[in-house]
C-alpha positions as CSV (number, residue, x, y, z in Angstrom):
1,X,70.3,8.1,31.5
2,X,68.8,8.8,28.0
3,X,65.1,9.2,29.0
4,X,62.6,9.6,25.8
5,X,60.3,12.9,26.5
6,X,56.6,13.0,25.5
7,X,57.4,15.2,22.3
8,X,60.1,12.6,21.2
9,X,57.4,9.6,21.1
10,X,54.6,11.8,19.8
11,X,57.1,12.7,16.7
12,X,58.9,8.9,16.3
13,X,54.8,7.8,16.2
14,X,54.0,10.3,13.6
15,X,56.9,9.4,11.4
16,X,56.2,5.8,11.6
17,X,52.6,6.7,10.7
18,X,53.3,8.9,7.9
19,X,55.5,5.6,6.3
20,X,52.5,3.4,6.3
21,X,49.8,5.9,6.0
22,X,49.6,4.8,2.1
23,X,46.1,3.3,1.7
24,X,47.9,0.0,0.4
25,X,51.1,0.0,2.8
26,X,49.8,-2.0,5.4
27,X,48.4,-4.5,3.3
28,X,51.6,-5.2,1.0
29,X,53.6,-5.0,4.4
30,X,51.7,-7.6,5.8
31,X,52.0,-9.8,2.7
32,X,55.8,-9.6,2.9
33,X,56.0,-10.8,6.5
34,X,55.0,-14.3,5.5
35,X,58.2,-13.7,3.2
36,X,59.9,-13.0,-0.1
37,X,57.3,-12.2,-3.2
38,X,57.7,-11.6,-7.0
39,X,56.1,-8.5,-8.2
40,X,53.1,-10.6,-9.6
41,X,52.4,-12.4,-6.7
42,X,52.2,-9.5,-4.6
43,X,49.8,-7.8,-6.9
44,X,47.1,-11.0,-7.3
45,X,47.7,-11.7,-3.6
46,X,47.3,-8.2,-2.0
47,X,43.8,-7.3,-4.0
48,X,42.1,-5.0,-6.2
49,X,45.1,-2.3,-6.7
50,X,45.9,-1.3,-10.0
51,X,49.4,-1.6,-11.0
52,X,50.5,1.9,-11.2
53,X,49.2,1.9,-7.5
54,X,50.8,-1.2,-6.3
55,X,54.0,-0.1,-8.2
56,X,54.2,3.3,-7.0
57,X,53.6,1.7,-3.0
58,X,56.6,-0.6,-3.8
59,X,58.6,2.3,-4.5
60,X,57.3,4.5,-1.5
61,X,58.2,1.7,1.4
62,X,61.5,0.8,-0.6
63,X,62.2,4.8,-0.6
64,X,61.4,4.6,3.1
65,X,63.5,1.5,4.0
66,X,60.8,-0.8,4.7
67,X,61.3,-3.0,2.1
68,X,64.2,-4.5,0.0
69,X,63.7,-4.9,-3.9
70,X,66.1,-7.4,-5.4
71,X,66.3,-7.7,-9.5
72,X,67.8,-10.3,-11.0
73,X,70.0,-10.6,-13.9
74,X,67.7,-12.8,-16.1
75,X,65.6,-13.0,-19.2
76,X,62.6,-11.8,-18.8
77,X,63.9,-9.7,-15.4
78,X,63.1,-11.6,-12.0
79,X,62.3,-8.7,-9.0
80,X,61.7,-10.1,-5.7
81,X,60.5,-8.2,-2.7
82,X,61.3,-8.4,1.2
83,X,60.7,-6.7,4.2
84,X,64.1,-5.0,5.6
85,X,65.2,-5.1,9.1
86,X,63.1,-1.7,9.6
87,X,60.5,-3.4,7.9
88,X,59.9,-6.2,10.4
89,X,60.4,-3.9,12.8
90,X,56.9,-2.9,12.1
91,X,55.0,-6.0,12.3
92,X,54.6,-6.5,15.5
93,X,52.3,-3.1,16.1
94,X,50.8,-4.0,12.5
């Protein structure tokens, strides 16, 4: 039997924390679970965040796995973003 020891959950919880720790994580997370956004929709929807912040949290939890960031080839460029598997794996604690 493959039984999980204290120190194994204490160290899977602290990774998982340390992927949404972000101040805006959670909040662009949460937006995505209610589905697929365009970068501009995610910035007006999630707040006052600045675009370098909002764009550098998009690259963290797409870094991480969290989320999916799909660009399409059109003019002017069409990027859309998703939670991944991993992603929704996390809304259910969030």
């Amino acid at each position: 039997m493959n039984e999980v020891t204290d120190h194994q959950m204490i160290h899977g919880t602290r990774a998982v924390l340390e992927l949404v720790s972000g101040k805006w994580s959670v909040d662009v997370l949460y937006l995505l679970a209610s589905g697929t956004r365009r970068y501009s929709e995610v910035f007006y929807e999630v707040g006052e965040i600045s675009k370098k912040t909002l764009t550098q949290t998009l690259r963290a939890l797409e870094r991480d796995g969290l989320i999916a960031r799909r660009v399409y080839a059109e003019v002017p460029p069409k990027v859309e973003y998703s939670l991944t598997p991993l992603g929704w794996s996390l809304t259910g604690p969030l």
